[in-house]
BAKOLZA-486832 format. One record per residue: residue number from 1; residue in three letters; x, y, z of N, C-alpha, C in turn. Coordinates in pm, whole numbers, always signed. Atoms other than C-alpha are relative to their C-alpha. Example, Ala and Ser with C-alpha at 12.3 -4.5 7.8 and 13.67 -1.06 7.14 Angstrom:
residues 2
ATOM / k / r / n.px / n.py / n.pz / ca.px / ca.py / ca.pz / c.px / c.py / c.pz
ATOM / 1 / Ala / +89 / -119 / +0 / +1230 / -450 / +780 / +90 / +120 / +0
ATOM / 2 / Ser / -82 / -119 / -6 / +1367 / -106 / +714 / -77 / +109 / +73
//
This chain:
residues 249
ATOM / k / r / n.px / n.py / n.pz / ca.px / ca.py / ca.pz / c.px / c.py / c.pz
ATOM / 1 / Unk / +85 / -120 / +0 / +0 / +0 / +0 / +88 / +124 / +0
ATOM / 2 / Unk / -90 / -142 / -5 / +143 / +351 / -93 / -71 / +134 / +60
ATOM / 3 / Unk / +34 / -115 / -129 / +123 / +633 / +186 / +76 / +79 / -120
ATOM / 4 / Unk / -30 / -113 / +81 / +95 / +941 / -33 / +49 / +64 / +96
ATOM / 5 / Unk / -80 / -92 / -89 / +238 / +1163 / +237 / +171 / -45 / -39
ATOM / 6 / Unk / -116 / +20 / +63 / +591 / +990 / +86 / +13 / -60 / -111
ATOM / 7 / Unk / -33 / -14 / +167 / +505 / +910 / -272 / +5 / +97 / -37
ATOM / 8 / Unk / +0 / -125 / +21 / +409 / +1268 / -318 / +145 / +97 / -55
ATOM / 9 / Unk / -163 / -26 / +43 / +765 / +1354 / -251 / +77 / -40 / -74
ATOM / 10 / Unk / -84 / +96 / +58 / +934 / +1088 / -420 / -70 / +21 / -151
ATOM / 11 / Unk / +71 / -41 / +144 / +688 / +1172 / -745 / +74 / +111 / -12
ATOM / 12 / Unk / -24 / -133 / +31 / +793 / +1555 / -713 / +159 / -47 / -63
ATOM / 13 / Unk / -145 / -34 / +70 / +1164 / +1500 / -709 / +5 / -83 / -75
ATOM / 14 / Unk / -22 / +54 / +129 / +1170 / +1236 / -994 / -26 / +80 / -86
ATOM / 15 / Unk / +57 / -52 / +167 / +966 / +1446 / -1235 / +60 / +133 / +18
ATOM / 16 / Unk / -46 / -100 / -5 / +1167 / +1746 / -1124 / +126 / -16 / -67
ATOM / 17 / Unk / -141 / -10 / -7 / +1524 / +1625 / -1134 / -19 / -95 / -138
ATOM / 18 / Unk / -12 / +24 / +148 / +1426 / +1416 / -1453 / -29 / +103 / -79
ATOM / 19 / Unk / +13 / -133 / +80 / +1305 / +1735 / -1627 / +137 / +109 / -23
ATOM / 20 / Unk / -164 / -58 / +63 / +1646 / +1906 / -1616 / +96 / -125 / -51
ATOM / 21 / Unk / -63 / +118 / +101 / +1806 / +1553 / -1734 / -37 / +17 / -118
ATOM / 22 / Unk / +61 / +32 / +151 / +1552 / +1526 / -2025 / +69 / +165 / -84
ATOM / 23 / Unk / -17 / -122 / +35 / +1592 / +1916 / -2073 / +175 / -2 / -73
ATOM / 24 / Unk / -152 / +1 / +10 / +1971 / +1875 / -2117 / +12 / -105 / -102
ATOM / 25 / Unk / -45 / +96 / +151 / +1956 / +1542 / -2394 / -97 / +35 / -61
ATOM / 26 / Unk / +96 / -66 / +149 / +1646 / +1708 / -2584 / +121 / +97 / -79
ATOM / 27 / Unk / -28 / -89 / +35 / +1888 / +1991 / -2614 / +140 / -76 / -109
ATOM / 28 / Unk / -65 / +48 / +84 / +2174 / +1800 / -2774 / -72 / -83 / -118
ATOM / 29 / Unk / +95 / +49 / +82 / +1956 / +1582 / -2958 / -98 / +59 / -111
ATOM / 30 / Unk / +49 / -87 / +67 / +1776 / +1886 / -3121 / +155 / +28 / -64
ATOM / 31 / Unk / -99 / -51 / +66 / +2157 / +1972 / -3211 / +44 / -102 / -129
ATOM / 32 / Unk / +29 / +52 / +110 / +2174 / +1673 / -3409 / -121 / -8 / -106
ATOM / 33 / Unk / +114 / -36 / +131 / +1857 / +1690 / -3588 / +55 / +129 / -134
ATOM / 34 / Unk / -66 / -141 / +68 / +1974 / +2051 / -3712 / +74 / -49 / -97
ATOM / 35 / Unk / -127 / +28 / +69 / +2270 / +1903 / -3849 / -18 / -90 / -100
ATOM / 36 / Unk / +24 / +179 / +73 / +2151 / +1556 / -3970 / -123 / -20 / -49
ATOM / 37 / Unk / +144 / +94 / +31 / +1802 / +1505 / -3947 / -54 / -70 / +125
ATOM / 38 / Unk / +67 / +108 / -65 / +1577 / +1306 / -3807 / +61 / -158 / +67
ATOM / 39 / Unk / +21 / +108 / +37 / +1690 / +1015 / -3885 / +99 / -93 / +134
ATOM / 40 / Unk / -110 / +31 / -43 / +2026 / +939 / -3703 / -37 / +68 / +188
ATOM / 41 / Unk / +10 / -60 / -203 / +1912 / +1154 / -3364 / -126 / -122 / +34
ATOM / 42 / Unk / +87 / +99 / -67 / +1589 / +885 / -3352 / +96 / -120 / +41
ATOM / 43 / Unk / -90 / +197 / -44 / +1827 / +566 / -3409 / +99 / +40 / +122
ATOM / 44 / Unk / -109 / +12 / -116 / +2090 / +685 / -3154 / -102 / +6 / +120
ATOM / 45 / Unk / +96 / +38 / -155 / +1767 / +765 / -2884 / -5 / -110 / +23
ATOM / 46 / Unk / +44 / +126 / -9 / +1633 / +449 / -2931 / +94 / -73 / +52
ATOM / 47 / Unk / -111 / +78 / -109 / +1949 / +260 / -2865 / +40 / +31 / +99
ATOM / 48 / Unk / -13 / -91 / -168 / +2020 / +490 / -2522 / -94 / -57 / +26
ATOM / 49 / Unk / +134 / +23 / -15 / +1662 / +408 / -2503 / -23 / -173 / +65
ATOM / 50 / Unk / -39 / +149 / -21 / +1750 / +7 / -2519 / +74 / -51 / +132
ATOM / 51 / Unk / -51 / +70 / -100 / +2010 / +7 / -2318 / -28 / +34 / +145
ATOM / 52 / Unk / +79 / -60 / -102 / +1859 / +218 / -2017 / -135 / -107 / +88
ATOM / 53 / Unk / +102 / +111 / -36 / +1584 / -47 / -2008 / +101 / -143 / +10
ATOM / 54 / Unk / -48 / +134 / -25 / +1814 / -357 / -2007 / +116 / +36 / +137
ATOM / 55 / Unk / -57 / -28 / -129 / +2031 / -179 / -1713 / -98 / -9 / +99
ATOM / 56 / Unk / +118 / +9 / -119 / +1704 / -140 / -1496 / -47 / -143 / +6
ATOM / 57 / Unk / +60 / +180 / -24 / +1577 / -503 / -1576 / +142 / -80 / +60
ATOM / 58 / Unk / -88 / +91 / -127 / +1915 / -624 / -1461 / +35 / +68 / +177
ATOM / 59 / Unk / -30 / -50 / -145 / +1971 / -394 / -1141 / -142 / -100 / +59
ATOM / 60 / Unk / +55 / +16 / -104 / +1622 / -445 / -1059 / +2 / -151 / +128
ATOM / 61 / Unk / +21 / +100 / -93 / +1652 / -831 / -968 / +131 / -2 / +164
ATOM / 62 / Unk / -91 / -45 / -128 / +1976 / -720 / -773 / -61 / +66 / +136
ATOM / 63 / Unk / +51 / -51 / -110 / +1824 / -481 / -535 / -98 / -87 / +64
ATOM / 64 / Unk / +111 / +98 / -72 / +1566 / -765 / -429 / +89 / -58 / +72
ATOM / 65 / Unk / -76 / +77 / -38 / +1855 / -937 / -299 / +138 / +52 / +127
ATOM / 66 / Unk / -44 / -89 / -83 / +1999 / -627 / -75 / +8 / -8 / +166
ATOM / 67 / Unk / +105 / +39 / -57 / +1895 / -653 / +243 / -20 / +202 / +38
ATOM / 68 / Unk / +86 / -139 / -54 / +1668 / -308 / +354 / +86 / +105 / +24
ATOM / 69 / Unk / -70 / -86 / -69 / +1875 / -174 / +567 / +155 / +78 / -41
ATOM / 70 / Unk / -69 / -53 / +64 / +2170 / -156 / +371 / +36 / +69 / -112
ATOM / 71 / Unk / +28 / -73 / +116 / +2043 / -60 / +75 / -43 / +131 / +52
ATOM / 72 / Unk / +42 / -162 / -34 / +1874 / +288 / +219 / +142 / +55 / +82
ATOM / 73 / Unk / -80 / -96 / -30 / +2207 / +357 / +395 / +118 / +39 / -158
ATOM / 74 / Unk / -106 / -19 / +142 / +2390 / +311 / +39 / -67 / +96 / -41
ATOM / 75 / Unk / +23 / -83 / +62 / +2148 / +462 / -114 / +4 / +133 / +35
ATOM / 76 / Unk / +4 / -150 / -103 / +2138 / +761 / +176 / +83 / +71 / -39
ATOM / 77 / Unk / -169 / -70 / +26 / +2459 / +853 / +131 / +13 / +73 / -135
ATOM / 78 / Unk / +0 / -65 / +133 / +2477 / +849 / -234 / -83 / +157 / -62
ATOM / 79 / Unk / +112 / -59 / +59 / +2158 / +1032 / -274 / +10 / +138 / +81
ATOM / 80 / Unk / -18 / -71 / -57 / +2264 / +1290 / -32 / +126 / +95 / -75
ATOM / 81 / Unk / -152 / -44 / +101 / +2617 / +1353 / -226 / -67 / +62 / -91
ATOM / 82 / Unk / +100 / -36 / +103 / +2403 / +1345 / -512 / -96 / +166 / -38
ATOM / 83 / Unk / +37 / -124 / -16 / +2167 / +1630 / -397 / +75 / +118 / +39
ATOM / 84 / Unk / -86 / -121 / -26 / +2420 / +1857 / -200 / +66 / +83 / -113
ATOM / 85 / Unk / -63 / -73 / +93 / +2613 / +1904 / -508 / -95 / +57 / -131
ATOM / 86 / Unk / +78 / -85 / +75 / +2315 / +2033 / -719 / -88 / +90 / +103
ATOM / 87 / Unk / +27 / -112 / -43 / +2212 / +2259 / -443 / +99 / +60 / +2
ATOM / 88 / Unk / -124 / -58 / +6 / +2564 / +2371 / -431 / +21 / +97 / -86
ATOM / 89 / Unk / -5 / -84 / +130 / +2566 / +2468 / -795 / -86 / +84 / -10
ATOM / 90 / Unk / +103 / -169 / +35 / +2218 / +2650 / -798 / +2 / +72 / +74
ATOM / 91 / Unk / +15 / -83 / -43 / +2304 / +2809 / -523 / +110 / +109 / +20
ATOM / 92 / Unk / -100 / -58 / +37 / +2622 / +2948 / -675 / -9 / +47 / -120
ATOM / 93 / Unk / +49 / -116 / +114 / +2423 / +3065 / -996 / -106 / +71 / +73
ATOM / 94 / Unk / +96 / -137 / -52 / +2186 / +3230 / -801 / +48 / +121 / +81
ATOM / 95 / Unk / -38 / -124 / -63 / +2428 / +3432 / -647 / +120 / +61 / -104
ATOM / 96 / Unk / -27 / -57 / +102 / +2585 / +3500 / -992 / +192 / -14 / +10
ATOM / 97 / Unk / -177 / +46 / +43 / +2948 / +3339 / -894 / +6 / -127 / -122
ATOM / 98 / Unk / -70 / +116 / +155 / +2929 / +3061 / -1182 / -160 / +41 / -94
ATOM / 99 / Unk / +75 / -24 / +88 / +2732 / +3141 / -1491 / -151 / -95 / +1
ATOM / 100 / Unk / +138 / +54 / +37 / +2373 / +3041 / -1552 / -17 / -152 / -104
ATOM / 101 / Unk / -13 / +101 / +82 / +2299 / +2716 / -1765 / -63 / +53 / -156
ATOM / 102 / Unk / +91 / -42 / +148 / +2208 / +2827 / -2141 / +0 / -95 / -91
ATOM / 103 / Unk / +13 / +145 / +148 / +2038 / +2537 / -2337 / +4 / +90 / -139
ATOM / 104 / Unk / -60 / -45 / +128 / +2066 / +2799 / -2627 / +177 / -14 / -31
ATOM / 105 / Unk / -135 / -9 / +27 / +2467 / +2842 / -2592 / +31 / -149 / +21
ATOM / 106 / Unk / -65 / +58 / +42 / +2508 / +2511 / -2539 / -40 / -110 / -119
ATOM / 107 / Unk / +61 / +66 / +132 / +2262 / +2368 / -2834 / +120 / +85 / -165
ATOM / 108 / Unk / -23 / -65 / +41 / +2472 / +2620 / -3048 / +177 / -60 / +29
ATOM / 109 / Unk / -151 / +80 / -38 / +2809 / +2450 / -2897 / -4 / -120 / -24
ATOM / 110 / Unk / +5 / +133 / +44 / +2695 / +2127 / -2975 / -48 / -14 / -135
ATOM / 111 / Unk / +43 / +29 / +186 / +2586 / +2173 / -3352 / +171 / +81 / -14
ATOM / 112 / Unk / -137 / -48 / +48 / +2950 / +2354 / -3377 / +137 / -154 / +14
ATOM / 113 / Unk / -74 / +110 / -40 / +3144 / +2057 / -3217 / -38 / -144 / -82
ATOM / 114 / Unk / +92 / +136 / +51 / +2902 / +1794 / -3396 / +61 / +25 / -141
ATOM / 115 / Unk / -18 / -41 / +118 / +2932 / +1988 / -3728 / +201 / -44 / -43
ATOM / 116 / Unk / -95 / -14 / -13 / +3336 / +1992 / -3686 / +51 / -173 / +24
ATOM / 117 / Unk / -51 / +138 / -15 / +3400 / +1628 / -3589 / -51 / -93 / -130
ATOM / 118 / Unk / +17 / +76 / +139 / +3192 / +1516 / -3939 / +75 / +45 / -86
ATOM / 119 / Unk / -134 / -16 / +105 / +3442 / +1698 / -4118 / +115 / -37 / -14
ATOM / 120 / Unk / -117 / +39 / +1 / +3710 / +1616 / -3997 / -7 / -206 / +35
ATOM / 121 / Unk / -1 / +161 / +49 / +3638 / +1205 / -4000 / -59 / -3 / -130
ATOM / 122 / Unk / +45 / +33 / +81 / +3583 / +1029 / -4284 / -106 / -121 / +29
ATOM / 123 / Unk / +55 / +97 / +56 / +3375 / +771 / -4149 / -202 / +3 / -37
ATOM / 124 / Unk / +136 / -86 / +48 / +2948 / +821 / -4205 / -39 / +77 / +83
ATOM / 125 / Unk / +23 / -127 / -120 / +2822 / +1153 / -4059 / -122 / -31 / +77
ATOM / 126 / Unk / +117 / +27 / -95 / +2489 / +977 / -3962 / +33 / -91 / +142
ATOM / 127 / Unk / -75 / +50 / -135 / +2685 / +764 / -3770 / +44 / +69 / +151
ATOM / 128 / Unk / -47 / -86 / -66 / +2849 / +1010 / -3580 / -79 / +67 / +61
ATOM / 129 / Unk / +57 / -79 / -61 / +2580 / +1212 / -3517 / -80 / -124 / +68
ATOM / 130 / Unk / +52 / +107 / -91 / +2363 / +912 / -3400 / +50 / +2 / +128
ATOM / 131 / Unk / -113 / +33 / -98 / +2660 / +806 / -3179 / -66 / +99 / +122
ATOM / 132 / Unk / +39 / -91 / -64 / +2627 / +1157 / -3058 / -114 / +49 / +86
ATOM / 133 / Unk / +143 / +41 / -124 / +2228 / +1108 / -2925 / -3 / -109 / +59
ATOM / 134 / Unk / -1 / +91 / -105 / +2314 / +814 / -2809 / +62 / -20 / +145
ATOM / 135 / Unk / -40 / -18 / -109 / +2567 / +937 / -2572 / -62 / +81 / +87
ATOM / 136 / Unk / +24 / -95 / -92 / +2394 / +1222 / -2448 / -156 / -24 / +69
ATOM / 137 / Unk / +82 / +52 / -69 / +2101 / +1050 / -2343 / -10 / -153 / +83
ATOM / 138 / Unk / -74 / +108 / -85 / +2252 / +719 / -2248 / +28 / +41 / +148
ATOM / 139 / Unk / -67 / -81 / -128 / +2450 / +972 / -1970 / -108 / +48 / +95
ATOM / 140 / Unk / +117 / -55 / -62 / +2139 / +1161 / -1888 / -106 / -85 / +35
ATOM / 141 / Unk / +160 / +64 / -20 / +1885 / +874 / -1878 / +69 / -77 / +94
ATOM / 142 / Unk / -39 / +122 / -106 / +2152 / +665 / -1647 / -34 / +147 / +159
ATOM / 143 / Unk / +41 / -38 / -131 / +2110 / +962 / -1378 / -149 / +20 / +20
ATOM / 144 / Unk / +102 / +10 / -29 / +1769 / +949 / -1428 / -72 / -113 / +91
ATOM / 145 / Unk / +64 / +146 / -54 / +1737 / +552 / -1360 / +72 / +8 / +158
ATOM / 146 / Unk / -118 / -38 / -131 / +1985 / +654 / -1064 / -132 / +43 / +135
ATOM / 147 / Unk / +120 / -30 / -99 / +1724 / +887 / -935 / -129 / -49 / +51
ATOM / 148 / Unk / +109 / +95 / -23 / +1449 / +662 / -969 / +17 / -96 / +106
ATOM / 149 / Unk / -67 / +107 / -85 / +1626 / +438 / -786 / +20 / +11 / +189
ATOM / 150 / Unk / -47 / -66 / -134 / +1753 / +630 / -506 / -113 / +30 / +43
ATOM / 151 / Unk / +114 / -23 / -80 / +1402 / +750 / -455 / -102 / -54 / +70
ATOM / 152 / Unk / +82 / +69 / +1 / +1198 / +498 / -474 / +5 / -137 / +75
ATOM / 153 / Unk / -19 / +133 / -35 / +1401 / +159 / -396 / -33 / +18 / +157
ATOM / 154 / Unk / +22 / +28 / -137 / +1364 / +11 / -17 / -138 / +31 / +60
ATOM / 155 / Unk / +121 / -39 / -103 / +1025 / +183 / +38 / -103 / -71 / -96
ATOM / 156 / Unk / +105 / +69 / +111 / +808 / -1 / -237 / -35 / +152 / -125
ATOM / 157 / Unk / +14 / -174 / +30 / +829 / +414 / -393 / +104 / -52 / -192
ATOM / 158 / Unk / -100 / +15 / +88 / +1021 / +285 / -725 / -154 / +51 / -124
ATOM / 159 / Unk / +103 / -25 / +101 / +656 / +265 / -951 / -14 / +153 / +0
ATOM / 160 / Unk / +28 / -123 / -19 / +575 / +609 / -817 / +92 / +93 / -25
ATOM / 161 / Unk / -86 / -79 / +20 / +903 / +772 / -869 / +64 / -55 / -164
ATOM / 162 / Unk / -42 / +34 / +149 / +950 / +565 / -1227 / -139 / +77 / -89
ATOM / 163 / Unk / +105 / -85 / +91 / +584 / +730 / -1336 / +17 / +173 / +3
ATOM / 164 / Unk / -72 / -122 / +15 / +724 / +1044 / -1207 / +125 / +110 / -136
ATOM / 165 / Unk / -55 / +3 / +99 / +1006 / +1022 / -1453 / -12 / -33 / -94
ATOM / 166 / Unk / +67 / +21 / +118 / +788 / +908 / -1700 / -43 / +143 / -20
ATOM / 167 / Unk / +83 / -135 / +56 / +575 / +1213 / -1688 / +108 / +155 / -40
ATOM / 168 / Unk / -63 / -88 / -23 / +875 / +1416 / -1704 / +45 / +25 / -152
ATOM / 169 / Unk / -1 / +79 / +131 / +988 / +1249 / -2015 / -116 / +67 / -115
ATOM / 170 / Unk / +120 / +30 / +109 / +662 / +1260 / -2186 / +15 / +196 / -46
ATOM / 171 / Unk / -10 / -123 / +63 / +670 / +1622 / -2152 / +69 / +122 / -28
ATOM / 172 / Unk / -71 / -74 / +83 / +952 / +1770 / -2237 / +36 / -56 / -129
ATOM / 173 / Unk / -8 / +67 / +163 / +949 / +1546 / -2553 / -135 / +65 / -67
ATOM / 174 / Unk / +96 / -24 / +85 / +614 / +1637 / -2626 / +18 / +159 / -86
ATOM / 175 / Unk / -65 / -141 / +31 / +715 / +2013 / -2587 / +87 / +27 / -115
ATOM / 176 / Unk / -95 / -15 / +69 / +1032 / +1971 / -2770 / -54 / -64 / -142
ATOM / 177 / Unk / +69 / +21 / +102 / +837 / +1799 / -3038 / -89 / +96 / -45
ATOM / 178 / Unk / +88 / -90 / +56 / +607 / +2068 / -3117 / +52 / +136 / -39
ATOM / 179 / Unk / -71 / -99 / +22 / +846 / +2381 / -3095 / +142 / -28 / -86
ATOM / 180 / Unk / -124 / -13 / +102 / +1146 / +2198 / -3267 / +171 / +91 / +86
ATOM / 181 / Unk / -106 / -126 / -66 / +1412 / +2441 / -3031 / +48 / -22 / +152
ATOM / 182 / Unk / +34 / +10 / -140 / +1564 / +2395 / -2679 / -82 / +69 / +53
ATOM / 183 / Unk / +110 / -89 / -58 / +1367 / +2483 / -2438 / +63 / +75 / +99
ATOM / 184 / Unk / -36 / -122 / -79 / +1548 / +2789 / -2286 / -41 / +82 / +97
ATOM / 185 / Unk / +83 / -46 / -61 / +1287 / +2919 / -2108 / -16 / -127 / +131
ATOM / 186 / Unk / +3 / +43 / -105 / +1263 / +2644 / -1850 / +131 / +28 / +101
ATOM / 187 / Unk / -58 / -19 / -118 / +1369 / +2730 / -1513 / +92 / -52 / +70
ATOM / 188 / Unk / -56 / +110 / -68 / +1656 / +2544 / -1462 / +69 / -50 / +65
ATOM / 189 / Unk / -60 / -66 / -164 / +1826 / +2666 / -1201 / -55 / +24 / +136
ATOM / 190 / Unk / +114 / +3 / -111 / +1527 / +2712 / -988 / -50 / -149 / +37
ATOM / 191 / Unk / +10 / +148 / +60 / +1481 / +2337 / -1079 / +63 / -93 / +94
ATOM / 192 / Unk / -63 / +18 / -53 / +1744 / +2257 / -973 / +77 / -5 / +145
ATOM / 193 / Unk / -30 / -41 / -119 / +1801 / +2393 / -655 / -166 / -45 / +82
ATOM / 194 / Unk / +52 / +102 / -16 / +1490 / +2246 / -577 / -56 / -138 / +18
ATOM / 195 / Unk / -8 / +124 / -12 / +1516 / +1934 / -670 / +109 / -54 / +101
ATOM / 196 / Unk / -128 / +19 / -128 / +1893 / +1946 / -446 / -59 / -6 / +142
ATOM / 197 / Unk / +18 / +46 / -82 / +1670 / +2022 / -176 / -72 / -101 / +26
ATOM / 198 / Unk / +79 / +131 / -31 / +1423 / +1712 / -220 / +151 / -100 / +37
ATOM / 199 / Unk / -95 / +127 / +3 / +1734 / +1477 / -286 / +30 / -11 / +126
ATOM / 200 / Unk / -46 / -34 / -152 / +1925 / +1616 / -4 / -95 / -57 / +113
ATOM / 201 / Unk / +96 / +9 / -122 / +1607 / +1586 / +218 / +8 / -200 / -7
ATOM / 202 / Unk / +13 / +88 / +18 / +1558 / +1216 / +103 / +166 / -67 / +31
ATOM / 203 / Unk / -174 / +22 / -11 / +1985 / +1164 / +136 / -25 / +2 / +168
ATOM / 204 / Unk / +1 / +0 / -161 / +1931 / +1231 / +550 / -84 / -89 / +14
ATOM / 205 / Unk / +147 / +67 / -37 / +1566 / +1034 / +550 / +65 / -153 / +3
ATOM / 206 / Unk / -8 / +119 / +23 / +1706 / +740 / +384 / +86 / -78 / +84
ATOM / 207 / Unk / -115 / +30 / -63 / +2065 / +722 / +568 / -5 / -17 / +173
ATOM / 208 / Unk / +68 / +0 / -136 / +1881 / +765 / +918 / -37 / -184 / +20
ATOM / 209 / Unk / +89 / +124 / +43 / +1629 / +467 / +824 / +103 / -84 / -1
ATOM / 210 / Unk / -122 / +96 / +20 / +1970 / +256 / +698 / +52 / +41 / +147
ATOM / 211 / Unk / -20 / +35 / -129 / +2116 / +337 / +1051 / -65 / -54 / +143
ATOM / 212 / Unk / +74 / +39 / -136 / +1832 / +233 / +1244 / -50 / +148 / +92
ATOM / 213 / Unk / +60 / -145 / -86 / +1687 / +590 / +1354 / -148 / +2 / -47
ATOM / 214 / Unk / +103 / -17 / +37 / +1358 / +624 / +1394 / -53 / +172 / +25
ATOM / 215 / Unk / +43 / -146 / -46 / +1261 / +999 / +1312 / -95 / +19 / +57
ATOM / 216 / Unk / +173 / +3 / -47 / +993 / +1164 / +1489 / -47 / +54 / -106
ATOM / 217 / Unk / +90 / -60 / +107 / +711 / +1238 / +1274 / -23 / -146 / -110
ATOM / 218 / Unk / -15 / +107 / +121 / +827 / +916 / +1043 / +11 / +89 / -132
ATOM / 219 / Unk / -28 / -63 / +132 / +748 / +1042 / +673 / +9 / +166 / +8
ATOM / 220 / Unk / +5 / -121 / +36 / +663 / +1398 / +751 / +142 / +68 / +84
ATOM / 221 / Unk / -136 / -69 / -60 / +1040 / +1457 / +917 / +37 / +28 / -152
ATOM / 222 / Unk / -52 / -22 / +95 / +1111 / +1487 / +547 / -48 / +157 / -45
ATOM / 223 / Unk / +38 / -116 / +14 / +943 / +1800 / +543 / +82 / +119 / +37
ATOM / 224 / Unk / -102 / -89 / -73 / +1174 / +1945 / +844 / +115 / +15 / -35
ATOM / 225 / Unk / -77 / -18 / +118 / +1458 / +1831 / +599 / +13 / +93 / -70
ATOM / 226 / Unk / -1 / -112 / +103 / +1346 / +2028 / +331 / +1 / +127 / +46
ATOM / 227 / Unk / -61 / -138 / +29 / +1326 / +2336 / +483 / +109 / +52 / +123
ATOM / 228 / Unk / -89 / -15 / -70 / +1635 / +2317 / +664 / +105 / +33 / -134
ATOM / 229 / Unk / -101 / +23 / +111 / +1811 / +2209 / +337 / -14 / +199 / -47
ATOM / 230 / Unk / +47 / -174 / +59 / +1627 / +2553 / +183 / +80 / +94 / +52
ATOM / 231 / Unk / +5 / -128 / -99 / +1678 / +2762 / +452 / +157 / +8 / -33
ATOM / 232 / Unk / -135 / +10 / -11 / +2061 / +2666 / +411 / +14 / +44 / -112
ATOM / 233 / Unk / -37 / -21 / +139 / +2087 / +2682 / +22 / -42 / +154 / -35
ATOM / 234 / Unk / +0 / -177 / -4 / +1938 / +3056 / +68 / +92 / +99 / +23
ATOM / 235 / Unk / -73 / -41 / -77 / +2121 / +3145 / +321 / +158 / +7 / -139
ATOM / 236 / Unk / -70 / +14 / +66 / +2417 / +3009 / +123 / +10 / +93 / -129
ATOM / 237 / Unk / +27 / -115 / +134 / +2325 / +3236 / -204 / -6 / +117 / +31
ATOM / 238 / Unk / -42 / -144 / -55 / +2317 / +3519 / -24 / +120 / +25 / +68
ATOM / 239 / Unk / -191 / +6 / -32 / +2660 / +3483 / +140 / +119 / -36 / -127
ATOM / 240 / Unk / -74 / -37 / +95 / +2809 / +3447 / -169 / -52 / +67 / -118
ATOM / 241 / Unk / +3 / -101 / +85 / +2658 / +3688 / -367 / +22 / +79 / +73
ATOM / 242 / Unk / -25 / -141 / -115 / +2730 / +3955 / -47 / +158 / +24 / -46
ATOM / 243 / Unk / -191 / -7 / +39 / +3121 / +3839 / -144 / +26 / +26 / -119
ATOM / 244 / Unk / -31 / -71 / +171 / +3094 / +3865 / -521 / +6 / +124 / +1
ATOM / 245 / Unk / +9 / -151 / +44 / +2988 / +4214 / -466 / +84 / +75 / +74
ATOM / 246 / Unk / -145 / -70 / -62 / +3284 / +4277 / -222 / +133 / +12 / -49
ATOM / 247 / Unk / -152 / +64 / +10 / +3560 / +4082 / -364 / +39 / +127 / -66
ATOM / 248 / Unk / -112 / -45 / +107 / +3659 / +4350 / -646 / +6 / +109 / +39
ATOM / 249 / Unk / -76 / -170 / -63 / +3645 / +4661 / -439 / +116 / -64 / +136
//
């Protein structure tokens, strides 16, 4: 039986933190089209596509074979690493010490680099560019199955956080199917730093649980998580944007 008071969560941050994944291999993947076509950016998805599904059908019988407790402190940990360092980052573009993410500059860097490597091989350019969607969603769809994973495994939360990242999927493809263009306009820094604090929150929840702590509250300590994580990753963005605007006087 699934207690929405912690699928809820485990839905949000999948379809969050998969939405800047997908956002990031639409955007290369639109760079091959440009270049190539159709033809060669479908066949390289599809095979990312293949092997993404034959990695999850073999993990999953593994994790049955875990036992509980060690799996949520593995996964704790990880999933904690995991999140810190994407609140880290958004909360070092929001205070304007590392540049912003631009799916235009780098759709525009990846049809230059794409364009440049078919010239200079001789062997077929559909190839190449294929190749090219196959890596960049291969990469992006393994931290997706990652996150699915991390969110979901040990609590029976894997369906709920794999339909999560379905729906995430569905619609930035659908999007990106209808406009043809990254999608620049998503928020993905705000995204991001959001989703750091779900992970994060779920990185303490899980690693507790794997040590044998029973929080008070049970699921809704994940709440006091999150806005601790927040309160920190604010905090944090405003202490280093106070120093950006000191350092050069």
């Amino acid at each position: 039986m699934i207690v929405w008071s912690t699928a809820a969560p485990a839905i949000a941050s999948a379809f969050l933190a998969s939405l800047v994944e997908v956002v990031e291999a639409l955007t290369i993947v639109l760079a091959v089209v440009s270049l190539r076509g159709w033809r060669p950016a479908i066949g390289g998805t599809l095979a990312a596509l293949a092997t993404l599904i034959a990695v999850v059908l073999a993990l999953g019988p593994l994790l049955d074979r875990v036992p509980l407790h060690a799996l949520q402190l593995v996964i704790g940990i990880l999933l904690l690493l995991f999140g810190l360092g994407w609140l880290r980052k958004a909360s070092l573009r929001a205070a304007g010490v590392i540049p912003l993410h631009d799916e235009d500059a780098i759709f525009a860097r990846e049809t230059a680099e794409l364009g440049a490597e078919v010239a200079r091989r001789r062997t077929s350019q559909d190839w190449i560019a294929g190749m090219t969607a196959f890596k960049a969603v291969l990469l992006e769809g393994l931290e997706v199955v990652f996150i699915v994973i991390a969110v979901g495994a040990g609590r029976g939360l894997l369906l709920p956080a794999g339909a999560g990242a379905l729906g995430a999927c569905l619609v930035v493809l659908g999007i990106g199917a209808v406009v043809h263009k990254p999608l620049s306009r998503v928020p993905e820094n705000s995204l991001k730093f959001v989703v750091g604090v779900m992970l994060s929150s779920f990185g303490v929840f899980w690693t507790g649980e794997g040590l044998g702590i029973a929080w008070p509250g049970s699921d809704f300590a994940l709440l006091a998580f999150a806005a601790i994580f927040l309160a920190t990753g604010l905090l944090a963005a405003a202490l280093a944007r106070r120093t950006a605007a000191v350092r050069p006087a």
